[in-house]
C-alpha positions as CSV (number, residue, x, y, z in Angstrom):
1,X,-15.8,-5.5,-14.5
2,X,-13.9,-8.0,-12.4
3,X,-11.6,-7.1,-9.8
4,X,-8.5,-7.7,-11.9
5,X,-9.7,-5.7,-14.7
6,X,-11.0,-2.5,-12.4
7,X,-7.2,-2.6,-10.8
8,X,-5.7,-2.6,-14.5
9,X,-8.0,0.1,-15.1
10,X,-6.9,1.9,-12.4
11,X,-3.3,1.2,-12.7
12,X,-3.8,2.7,-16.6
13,X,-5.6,5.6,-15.3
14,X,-2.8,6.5,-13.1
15,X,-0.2,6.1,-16.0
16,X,-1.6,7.7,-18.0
17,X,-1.9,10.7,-15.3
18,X,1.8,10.9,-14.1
19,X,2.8,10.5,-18.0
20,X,0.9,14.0,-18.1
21,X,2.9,15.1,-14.8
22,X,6.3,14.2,-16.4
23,X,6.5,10.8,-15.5
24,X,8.2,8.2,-17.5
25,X,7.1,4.8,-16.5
26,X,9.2,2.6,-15.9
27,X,7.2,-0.6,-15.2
28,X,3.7,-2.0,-13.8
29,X,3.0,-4.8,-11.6
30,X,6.1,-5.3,-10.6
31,X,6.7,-8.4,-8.6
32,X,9.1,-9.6,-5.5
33,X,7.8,-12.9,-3.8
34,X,4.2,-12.5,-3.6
35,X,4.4,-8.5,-3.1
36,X,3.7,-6.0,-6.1
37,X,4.3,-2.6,-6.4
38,X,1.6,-1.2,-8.9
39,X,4.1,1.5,-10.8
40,X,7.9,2.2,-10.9
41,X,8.4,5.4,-12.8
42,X,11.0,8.0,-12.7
43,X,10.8,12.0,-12.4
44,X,13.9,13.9,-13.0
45,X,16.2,12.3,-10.3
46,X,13.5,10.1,-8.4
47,X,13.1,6.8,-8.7
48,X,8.7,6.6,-7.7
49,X,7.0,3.7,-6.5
50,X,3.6,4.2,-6.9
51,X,0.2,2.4,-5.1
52,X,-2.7,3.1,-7.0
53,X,-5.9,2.8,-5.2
54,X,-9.3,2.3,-7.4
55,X,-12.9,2.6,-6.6
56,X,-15.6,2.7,-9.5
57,X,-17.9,5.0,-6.8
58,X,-17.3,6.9,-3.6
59,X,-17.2,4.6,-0.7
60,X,-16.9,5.7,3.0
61,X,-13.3,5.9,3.0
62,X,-11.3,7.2,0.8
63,X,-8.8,4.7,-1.5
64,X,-5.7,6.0,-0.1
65,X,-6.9,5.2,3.5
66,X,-6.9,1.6,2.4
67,X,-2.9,1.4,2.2
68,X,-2.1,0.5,5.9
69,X,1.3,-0.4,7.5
70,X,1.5,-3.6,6.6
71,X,1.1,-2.8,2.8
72,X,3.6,-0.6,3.0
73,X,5.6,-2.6,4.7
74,X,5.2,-4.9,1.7
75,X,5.6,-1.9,-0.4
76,X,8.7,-0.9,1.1
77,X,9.9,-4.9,0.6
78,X,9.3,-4.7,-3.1
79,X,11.7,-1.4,-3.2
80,X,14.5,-2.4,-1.8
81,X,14.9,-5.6,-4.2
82,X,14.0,-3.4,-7.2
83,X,16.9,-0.7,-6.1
84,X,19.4,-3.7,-5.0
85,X,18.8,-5.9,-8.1
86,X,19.4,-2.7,-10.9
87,X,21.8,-1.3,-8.9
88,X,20.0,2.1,-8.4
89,X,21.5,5.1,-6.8
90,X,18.7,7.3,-7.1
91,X,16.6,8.8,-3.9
92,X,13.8,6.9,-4.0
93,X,10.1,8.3,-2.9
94,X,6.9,6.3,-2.1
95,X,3.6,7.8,-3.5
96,X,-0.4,7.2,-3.5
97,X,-2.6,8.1,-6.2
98,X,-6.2,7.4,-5.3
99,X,-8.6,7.6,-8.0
100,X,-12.6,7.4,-7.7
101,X,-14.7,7.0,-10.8
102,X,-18.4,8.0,-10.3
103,X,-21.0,9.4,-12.0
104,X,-20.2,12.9,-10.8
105,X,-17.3,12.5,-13.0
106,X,-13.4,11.2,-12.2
107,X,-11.4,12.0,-9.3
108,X,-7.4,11.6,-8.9
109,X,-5.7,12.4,-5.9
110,X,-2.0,12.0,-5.8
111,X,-0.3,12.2,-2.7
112,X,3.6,12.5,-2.9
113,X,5.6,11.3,-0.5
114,X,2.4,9.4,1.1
115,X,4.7,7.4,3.5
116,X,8.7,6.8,4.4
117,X,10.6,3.3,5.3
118,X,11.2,3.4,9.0
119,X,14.2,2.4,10.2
């Protein structure tokens, strides 16, 4: 599986796993510049922006430790524009879900609230 495809994978995983949670989804892959935010869903009164972190086996680290500063800086970016550009009042929340697929079976961690914009 290419890169793209394991992220889309990933990405469909973790859809389908916040549907479950009570999610609705609101969009994928979406797009400001050359910065994405992987999900946009909504949970009650919360709009979520959601980075998915993939692995096909366990590595050293885990996914989520791959989301530094600077991607959530980028993250962050991506938020404001989608919240300015529809006009969205909501409280906004920025979330993680890393999932690891081996052959011990599949593992999804989702951590709420993973980081916060700093002013």
């Amino acid at each position: 599986m290419n890169t793209a495809k394991t992220g889309a994978h990933g990405e469909d995983l973790c859809a389908n796993y916040l549907v479950e949670k009570g999610f609705a989804i609101l969009t994928k892959n979406y797009r400001f510049g050359k910065n994405e935010v992987d999900i946009i869903g909504k949970l009650k009164d919360t709009i979520v922006f959601v980075e998915v972190k993939y692995r096909a086996d366990d590595s050293i680290i885990a996914p989520w430790q791959a989301v530094t500063r600077k991607k959530q800086r980028q993250i962050i970016r991506v938020a404001n524009q989608y919240l300015q550009n529809g006009a969205i009042e909501l409280e906004a929340r920025f979330d993680v879900v890393s999932i690891v697929q081996s052959p011990l079976g599949l593992r999804i961690d989702h951590i709420e609230d993973a980081f916060y914009p700093i002013a």
